[in-house]
Structures are given as structure tokens and as C-alpha cells.
Biopython code that builds the backbone (N, CA, C, O; Angstrom):
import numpy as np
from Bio.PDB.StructureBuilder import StructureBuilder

atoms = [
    (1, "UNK", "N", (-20.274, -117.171, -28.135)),
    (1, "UNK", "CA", (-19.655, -117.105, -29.441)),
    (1, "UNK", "C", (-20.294, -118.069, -30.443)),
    (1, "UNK", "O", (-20.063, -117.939, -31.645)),
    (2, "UNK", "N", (-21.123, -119.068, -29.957)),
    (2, "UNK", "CA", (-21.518, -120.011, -31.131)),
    (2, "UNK", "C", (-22.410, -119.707, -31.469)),
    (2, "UNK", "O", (-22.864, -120.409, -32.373)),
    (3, "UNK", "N", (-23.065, -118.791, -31.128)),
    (3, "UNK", "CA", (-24.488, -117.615, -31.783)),
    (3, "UNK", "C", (-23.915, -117.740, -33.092)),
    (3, "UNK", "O", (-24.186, -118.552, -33.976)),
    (4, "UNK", "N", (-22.858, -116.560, -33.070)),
    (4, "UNK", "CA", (-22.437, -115.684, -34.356)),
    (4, "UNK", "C", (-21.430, -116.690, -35.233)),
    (4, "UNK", "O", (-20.569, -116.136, -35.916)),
    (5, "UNK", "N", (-21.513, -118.223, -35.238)),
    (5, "UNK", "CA", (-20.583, -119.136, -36.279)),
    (5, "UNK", "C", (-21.889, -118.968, -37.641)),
    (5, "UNK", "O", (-21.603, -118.584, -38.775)),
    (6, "UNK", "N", (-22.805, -119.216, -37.351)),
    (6, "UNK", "CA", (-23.668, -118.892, -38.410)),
    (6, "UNK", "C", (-24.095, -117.681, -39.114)),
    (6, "UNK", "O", (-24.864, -117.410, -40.036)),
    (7, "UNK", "N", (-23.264, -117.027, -38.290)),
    (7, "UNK", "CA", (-23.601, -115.183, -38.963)),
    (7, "UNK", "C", (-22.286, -115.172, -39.775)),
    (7, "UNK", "O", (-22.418, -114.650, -40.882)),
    (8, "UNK", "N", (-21.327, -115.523, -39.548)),
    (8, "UNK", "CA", (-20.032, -115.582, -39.711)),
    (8, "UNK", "C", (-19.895, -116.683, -41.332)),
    (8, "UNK", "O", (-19.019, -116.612, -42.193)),
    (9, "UNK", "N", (-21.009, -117.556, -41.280)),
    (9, "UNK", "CA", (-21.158, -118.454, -42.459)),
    (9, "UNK", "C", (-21.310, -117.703, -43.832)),
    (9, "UNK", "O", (-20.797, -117.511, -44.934)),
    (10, "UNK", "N", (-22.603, -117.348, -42.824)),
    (10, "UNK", "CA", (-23.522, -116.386, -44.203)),
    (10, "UNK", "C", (-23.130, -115.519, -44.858)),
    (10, "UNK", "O", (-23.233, -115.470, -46.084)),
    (11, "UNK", "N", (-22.359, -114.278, -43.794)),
    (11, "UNK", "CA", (-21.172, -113.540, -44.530)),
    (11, "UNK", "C", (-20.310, -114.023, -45.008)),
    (11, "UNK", "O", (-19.879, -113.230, -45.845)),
    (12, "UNK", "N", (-19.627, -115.079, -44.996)),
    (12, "UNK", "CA", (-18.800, -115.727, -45.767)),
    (12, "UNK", "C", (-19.447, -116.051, -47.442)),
    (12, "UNK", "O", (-18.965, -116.109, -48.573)),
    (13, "UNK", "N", (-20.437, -116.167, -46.989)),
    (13, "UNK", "CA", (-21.370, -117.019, -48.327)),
    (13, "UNK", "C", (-21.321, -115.798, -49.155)),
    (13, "UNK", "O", (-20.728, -115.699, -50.230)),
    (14, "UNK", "N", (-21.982, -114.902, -48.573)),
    (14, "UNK", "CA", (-22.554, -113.653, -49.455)),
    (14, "UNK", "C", (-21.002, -113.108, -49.805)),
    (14, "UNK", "O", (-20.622, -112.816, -50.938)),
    (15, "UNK", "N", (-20.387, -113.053, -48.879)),
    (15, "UNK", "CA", (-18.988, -112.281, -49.776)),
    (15, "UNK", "C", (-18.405, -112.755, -50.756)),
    (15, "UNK", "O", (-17.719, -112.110, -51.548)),
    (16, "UNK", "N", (-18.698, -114.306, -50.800)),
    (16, "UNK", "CA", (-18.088, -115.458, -52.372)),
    (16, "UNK", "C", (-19.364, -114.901, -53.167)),
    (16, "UNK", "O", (-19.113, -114.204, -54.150)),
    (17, "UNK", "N", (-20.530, -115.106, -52.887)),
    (17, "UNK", "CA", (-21.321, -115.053, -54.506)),
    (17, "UNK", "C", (-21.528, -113.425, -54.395)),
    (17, "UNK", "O", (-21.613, -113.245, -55.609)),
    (18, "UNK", "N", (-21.622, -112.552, -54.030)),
    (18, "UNK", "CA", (-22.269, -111.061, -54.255)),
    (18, "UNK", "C", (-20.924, -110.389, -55.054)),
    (18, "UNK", "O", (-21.097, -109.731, -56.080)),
    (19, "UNK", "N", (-19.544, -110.622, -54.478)),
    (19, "UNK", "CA", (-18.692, -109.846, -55.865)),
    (19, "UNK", "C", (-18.518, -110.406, -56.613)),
    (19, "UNK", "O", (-18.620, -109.750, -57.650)),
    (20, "UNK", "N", (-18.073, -112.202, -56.917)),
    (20, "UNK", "CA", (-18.086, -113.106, -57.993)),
    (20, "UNK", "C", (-19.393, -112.794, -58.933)),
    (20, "UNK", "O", (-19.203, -113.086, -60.114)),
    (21, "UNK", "N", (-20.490, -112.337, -58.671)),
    (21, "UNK", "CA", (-21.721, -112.197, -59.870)),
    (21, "UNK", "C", (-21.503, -110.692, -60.397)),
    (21, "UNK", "O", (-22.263, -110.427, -61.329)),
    (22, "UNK", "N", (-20.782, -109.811, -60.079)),
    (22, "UNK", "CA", (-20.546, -108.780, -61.459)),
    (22, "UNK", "C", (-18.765, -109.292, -61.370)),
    (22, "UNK", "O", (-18.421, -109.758, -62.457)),
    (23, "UNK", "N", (-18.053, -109.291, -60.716)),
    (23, "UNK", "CA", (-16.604, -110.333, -61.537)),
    (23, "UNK", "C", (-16.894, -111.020, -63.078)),
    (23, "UNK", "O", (-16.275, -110.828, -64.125)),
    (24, "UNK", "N", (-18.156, -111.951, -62.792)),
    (24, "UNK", "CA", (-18.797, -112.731, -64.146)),
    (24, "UNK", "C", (-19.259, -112.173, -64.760)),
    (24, "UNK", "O", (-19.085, -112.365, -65.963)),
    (25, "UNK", "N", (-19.955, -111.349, -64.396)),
    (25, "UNK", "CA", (-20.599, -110.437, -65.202)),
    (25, "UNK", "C", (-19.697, -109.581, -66.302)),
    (25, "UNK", "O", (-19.702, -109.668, -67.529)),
    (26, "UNK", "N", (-18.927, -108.731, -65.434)),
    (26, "UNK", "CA", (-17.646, -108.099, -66.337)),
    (26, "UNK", "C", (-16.586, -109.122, -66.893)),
    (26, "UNK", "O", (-15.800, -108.706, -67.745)),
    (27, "UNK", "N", (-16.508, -110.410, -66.480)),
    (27, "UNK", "CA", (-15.552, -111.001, -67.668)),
    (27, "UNK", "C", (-16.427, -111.536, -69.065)),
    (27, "UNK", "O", (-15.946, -111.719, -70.183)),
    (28, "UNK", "N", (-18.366, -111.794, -68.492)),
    (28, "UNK", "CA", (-18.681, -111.771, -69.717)),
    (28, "UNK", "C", (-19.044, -110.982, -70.973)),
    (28, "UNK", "O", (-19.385, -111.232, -72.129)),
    (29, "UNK", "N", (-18.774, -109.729, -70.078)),
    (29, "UNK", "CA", (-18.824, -108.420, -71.197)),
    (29, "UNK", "C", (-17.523, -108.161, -71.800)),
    (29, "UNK", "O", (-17.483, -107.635, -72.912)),
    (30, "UNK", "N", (-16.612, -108.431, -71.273)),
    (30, "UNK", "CA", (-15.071, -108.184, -71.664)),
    (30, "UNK", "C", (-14.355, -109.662, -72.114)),
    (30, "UNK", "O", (-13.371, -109.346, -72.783)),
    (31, "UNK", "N", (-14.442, -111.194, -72.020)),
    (31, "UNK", "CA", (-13.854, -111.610, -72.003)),
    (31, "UNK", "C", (-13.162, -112.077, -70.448)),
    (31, "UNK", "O", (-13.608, -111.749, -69.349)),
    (32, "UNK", "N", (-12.103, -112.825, -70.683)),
    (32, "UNK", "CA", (-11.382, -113.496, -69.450)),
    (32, "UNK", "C", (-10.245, -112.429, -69.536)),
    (32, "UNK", "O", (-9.245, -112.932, -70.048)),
    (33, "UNK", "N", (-10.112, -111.398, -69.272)),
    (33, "UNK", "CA", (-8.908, -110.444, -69.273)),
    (33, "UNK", "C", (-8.157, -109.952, -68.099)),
    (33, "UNK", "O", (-8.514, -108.790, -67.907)),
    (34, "UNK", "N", (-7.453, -110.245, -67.403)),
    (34, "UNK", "CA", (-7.320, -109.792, -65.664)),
    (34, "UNK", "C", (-6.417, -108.670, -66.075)),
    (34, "UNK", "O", (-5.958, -108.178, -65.044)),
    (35, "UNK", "N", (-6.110, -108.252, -66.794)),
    (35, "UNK", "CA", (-5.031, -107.198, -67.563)),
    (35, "UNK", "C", (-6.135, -105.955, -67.522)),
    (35, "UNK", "O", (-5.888, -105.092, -66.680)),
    (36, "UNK", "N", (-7.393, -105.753, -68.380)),
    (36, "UNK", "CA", (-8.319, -105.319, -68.213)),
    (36, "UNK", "C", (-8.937, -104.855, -67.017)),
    (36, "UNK", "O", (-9.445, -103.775, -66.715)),
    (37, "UNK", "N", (-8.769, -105.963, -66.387)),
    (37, "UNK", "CA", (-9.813, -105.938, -64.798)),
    (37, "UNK", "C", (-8.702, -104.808, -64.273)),
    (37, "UNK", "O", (-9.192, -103.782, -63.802)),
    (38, "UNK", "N", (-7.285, -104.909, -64.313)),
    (38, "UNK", "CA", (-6.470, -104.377, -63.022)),
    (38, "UNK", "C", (-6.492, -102.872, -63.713)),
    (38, "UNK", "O", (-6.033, -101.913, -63.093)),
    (39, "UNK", "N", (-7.058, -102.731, -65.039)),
    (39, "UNK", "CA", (-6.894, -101.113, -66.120)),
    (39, "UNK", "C", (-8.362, -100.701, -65.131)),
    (39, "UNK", "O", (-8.259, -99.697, -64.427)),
    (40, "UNK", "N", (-9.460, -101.346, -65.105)),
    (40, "UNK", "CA", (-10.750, -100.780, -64.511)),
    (40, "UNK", "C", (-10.497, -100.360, -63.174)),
    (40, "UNK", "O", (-11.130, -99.478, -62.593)),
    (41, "UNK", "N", (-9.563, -101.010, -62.711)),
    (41, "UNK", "CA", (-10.029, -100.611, -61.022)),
    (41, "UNK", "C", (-9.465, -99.773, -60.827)),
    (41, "UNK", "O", (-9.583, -99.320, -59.689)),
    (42, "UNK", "N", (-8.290, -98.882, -62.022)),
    (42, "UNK", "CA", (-7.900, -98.101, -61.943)),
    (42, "UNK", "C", (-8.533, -96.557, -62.617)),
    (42, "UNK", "O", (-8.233, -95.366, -62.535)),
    (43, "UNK", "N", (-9.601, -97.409, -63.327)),
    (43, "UNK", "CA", (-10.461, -96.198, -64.206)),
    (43, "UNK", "C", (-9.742, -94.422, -63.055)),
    (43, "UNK", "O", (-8.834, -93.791, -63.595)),
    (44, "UNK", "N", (-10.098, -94.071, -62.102)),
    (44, "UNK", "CA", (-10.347, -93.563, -61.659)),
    (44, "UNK", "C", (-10.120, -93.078, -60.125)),
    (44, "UNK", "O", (-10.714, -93.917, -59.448)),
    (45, "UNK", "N", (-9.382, -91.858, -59.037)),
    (45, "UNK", "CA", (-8.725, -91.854, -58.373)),
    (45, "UNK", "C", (-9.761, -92.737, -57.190)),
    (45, "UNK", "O", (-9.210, -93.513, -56.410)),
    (46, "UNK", "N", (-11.342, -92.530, -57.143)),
    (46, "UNK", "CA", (-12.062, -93.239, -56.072)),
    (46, "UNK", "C", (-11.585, -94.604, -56.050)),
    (46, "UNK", "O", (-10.887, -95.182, -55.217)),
    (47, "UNK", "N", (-12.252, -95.121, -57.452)),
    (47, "UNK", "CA", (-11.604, -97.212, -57.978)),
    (47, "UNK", "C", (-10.226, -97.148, -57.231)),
    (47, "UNK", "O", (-10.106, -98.003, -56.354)),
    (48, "UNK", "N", (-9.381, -96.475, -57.373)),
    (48, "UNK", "CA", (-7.897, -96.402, -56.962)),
    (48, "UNK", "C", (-7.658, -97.038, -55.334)),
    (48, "UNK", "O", (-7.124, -98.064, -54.914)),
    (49, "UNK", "N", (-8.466, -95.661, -54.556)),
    (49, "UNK", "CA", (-8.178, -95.691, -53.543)),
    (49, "UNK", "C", (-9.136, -96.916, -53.088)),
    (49, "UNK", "O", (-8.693, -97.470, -52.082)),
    (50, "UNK", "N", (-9.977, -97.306, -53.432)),
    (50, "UNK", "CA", (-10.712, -98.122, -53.063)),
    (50, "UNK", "C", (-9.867, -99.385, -53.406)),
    (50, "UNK", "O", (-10.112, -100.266, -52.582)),
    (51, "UNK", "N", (-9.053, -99.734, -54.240)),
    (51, "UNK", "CA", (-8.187, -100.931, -54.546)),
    (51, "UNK", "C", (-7.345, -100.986, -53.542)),
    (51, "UNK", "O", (-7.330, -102.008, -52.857)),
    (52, "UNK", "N", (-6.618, -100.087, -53.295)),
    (52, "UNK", "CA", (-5.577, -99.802, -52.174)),
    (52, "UNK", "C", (-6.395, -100.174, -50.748)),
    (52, "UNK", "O", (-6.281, -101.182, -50.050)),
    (53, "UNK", "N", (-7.077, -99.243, -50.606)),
    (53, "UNK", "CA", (-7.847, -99.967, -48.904)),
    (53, "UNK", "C", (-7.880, -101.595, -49.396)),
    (53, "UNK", "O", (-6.996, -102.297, -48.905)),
    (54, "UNK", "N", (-8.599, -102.085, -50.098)),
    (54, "UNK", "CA", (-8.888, -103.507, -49.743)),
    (54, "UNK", "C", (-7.267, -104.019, -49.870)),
    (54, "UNK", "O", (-6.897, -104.682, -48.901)),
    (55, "UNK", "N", (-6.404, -103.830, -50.778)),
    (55, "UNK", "CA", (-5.196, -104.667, -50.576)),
    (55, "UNK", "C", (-4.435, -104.463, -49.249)),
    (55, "UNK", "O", (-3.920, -105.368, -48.593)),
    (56, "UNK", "N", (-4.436, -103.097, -48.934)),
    (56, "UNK", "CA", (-4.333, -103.057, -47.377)),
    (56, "UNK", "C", (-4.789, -103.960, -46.456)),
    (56, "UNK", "O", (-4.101, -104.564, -45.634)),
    (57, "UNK", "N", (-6.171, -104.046, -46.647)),
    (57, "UNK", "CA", (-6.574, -104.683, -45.196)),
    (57, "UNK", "C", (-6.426, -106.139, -46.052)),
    (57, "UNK", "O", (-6.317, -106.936, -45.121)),
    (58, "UNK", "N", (-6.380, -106.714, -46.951)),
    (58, "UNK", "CA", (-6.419, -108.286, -47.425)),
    (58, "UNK", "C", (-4.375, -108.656, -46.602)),
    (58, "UNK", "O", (-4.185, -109.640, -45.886)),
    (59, "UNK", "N", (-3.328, -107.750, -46.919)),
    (59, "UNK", "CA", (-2.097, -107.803, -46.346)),
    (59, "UNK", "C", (-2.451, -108.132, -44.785)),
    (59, "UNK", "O", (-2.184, -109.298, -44.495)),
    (60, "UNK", "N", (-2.946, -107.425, -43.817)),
    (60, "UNK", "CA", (-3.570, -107.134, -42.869)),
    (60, "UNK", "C", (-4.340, -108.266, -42.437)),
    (60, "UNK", "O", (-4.450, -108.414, -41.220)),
    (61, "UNK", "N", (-4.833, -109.000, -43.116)),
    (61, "UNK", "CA", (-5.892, -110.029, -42.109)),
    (61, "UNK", "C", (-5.164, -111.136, -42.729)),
    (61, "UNK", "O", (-5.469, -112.199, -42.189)),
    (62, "UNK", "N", (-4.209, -111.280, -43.782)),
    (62, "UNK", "CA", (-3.030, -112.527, -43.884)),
    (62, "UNK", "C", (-2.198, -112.533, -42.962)),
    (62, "UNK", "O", (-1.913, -113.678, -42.611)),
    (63, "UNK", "N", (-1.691, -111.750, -42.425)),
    (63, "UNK", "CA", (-1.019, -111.735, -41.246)),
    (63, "UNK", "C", (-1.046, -112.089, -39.929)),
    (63, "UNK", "O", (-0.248, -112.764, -39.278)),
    (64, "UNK", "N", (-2.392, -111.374, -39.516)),
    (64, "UNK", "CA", (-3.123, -111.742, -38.595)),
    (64, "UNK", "C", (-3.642, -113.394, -38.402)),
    (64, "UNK", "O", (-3.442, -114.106, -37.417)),
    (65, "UNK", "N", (-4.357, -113.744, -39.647)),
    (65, "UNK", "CA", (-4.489, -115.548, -40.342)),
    (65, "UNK", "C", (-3.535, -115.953, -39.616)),
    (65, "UNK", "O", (-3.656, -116.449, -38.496)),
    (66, "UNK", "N", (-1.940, -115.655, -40.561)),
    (66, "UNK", "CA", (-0.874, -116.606, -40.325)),
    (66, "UNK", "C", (-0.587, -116.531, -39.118)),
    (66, "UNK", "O", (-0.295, -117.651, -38.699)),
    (67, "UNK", "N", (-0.496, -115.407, -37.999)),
    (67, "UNK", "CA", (-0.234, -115.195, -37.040)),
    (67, "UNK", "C", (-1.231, -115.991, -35.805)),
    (67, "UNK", "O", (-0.552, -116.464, -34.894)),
    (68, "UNK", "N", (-2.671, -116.183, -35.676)),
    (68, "UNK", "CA", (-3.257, -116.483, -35.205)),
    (68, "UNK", "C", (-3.466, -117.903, -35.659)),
    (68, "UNK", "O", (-4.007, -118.544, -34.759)),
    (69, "UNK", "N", (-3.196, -118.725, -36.887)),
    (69, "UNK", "CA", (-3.060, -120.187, -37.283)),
    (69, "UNK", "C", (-2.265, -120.436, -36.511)),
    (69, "UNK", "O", (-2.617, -121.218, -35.628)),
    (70, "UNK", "N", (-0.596, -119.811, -36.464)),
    (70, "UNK", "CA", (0.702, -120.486, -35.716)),
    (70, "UNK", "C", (0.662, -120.411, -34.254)),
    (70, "UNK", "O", (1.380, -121.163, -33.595)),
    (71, "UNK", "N", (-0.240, -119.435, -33.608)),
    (71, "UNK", "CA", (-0.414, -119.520, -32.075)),
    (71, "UNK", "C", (-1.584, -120.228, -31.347)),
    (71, "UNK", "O", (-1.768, -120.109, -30.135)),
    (72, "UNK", "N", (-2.357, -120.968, -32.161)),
    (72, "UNK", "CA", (-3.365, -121.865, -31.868)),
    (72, "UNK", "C", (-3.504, -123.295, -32.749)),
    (72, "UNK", "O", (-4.256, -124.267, -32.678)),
    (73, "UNK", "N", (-2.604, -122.986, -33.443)),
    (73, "UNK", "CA", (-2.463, -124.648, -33.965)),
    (73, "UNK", "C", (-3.686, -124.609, -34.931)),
    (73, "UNK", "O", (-3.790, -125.783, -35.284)),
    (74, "UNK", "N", (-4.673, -123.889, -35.553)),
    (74, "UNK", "CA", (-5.807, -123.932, -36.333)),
    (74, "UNK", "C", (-5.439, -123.907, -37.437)),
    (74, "UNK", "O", (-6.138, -123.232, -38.192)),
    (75, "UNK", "N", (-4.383, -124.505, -37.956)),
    (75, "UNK", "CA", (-4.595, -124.875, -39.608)),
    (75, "UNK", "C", (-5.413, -124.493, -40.632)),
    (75, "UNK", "O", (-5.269, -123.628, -41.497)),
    (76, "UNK", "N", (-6.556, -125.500, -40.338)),
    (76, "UNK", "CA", (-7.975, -125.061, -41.334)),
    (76, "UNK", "C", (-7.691, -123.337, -41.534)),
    (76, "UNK", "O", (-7.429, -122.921, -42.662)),
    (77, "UNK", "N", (-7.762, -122.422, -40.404)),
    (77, "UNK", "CA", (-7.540, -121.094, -40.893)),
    (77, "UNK", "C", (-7.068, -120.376, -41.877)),
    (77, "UNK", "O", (-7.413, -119.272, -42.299)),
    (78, "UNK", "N", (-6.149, -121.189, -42.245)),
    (78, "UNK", "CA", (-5.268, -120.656, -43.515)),
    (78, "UNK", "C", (-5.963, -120.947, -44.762)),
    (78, "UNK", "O", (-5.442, -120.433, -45.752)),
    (79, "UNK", "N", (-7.043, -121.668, -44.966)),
    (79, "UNK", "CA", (-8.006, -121.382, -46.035)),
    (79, "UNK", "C", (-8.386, -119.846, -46.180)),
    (79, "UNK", "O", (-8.765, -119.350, -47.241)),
    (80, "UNK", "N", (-8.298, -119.432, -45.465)),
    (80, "UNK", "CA", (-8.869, -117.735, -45.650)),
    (80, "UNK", "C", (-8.232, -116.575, -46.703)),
    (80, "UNK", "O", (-8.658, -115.664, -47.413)),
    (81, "UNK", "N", (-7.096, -117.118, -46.391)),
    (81, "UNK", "CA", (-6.142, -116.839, -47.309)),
    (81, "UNK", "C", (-6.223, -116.733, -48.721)),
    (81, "UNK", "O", (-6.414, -115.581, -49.110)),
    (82, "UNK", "N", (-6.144, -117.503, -49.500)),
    (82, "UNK", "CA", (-6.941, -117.790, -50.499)),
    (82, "UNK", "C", (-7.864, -117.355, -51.060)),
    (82, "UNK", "O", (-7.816, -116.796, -52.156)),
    (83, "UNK", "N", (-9.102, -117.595, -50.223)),
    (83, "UNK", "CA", (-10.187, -116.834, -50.400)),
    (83, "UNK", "C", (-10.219, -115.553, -50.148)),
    (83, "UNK", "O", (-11.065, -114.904, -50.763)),
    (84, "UNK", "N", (-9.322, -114.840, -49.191)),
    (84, "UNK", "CA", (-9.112, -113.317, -49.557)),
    (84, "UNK", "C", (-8.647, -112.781, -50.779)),
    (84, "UNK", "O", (-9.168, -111.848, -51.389)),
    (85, "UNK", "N", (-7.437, -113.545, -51.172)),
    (85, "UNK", "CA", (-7.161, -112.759, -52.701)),
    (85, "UNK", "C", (-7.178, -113.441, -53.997)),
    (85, "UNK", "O", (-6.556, -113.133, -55.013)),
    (86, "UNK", "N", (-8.303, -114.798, -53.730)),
    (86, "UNK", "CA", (-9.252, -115.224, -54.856)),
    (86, "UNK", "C", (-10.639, -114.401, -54.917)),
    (86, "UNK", "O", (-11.271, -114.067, -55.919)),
    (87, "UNK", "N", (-10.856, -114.229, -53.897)),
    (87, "UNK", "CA", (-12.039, -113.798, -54.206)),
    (87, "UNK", "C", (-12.532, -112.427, -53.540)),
    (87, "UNK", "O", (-13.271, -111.735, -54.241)),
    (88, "UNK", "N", (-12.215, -111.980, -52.315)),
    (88, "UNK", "CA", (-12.518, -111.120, -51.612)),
    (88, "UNK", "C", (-12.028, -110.741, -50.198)),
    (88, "UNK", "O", (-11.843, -111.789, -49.580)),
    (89, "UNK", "N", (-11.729, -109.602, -49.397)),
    (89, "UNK", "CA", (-11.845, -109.370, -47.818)),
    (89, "UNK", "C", (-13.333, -109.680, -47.325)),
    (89, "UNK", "O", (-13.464, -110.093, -46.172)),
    (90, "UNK", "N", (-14.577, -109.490, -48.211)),
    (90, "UNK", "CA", (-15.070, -109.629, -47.710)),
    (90, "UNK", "C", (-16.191, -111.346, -47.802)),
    (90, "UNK", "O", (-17.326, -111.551, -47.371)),
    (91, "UNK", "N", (-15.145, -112.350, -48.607)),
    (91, "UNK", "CA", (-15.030, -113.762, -47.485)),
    (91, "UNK", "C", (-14.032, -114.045, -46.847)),
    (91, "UNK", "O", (-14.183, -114.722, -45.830)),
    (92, "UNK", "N", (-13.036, -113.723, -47.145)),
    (92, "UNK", "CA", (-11.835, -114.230, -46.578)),
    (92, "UNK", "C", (-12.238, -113.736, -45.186)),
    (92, "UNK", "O", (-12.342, -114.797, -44.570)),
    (93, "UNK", "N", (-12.580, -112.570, -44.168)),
    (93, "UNK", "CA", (-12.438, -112.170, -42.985)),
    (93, "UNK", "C", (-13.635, -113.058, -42.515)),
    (93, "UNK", "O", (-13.464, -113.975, -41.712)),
    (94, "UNK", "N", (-14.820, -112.757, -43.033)),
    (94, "UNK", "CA", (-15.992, -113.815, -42.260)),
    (94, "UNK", "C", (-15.283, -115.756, -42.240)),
    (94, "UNK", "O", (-15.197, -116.512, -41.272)),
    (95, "UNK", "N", (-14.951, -115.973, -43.510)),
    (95, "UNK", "CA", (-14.666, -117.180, -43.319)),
    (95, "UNK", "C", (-13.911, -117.499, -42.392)),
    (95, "UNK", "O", (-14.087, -118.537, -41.754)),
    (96, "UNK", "N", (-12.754, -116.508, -42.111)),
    (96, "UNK", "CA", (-11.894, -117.035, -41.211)),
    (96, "UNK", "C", (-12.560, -116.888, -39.746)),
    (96, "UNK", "O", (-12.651, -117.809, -38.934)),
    (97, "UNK", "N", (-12.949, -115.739, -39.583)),
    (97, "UNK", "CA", (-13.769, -116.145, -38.173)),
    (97, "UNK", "C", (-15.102, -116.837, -37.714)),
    (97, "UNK", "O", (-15.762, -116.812, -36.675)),
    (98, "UNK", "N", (-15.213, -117.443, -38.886)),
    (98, "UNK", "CA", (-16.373, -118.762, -38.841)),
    (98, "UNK", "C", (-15.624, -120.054, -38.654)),
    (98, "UNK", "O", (-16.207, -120.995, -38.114)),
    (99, "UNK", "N", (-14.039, -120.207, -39.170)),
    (99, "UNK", "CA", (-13.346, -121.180, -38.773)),
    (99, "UNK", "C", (-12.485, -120.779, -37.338)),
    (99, "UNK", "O", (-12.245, -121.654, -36.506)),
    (100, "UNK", "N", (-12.198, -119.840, -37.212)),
    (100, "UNK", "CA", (-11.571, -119.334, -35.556)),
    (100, "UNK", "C", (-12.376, -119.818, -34.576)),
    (100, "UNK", "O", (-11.801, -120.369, -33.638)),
    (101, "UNK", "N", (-14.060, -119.723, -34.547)),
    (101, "UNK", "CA", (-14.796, -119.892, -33.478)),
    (101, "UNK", "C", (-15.377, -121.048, -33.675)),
    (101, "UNK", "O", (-16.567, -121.042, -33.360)),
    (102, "UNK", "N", (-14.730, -122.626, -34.325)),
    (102, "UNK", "CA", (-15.105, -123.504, -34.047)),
    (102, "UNK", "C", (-15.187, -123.725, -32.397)),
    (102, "UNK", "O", (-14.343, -123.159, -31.703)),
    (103, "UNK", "N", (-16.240, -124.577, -31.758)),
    (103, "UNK", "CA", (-15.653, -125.276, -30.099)),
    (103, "UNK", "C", (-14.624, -125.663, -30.318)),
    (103, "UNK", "O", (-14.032, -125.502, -31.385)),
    (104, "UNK", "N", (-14.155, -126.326, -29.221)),
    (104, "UNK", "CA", (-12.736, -126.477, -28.784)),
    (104, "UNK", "C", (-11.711, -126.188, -29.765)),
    (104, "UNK", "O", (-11.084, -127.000, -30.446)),
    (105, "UNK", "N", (-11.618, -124.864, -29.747)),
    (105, "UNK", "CA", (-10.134, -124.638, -30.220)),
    (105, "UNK", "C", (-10.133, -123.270, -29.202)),
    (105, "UNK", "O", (-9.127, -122.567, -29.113)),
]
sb = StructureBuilder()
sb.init_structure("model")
sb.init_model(0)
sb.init_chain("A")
sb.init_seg("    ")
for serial, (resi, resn, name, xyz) in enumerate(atoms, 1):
    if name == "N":
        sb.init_residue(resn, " ", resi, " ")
    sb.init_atom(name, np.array(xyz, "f"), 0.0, 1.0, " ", f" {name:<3s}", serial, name[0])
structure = sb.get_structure()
């Protein structure tokens, strides 16, 4: 398992900067508007369903987080959290299993 803590990084990395650089991008074409942002993702029934899967699985791996923090005592885990619905599922899930597979835990 300590192969993949560094695969587990990187995806973490890339999932914070690869959607945060058009996020920035579209608030610098629009302004700071999250009113806006939640009208776009609705442009359209694909944007739609595609909003829905990720809030699905972001519900889904908070659970799992909280559930797997309280049965191993891993604290730190619950950073993931956060970073799922600040920024993405796709840091929030790598991050958290880059902090799950520290050694000794």
C-alpha cells in the first residue's frame, strides 16, 4: 500500500488545481457570482445530471470519511471533507485515501 500514497498525492494535487483553473477562469469572466455558477451547471439536462452524480457520490464518500474517521480513530481524515465540497470529489476521494494509508494506522 505505500506504493500508491504518492499516486494518491498527485491525484489529490491535480484534482485541487485542474477544476480550480476554469472555476477561476469562469469567475474571471463572470465575476465572483456562485448564484451564476449554480444557473450554469444547470445550463442543461447533461450539466444537470452530471451535478447530481457528483453531489451523490461527494454525500457518499462524507459518510464513508465520517464513518471510517470514527472506526479508526484517523481524525486527519476529516480534512477530506472540506475539500470535497470546496473544491471537488475529485480531491476530496484521493486526499482522503492518501491520508487513510498513512503507516501505522
Amino acid at each position: 500500500m505505500p506504493a500508491l500514497r504518492p499516486i494518491y498525492l498527485i491525484l489529490a494535487i491535480w484534482g485541487a488545481v485542474h477544476p480550480m483553473y476554469y472555476f477561476l477562469q469562469w469567475f474571471g469572466e463572470t465575476g465572483f457570482d456562485l448564484g451564476g455558477m449554480v444557473v450554469a451547471w444547470h445550463a442543461n439536462a447533461a450539466s444537470s445530471g452530471l451535478v447530481w452524480d457528483l453531489t451523490i457520490a461527494a454525500i457518499a464518500l462524507t459518510v464513508f470519511v465520517v464513518a471510517e474517521s470514527v472506526a479508526r480513530r484517523n481524525w486527519a481524515g476529516l480534512v477530506a471533507i472540506p475539500a470535497t465540497f470546496c473544491i471537488g470529489v475529485s480531491c476530496g476521494l484521493p486526499l482522503y485515501l492518501f491520508l487513510r494509508s498513512r503507516p501505522g494506522l
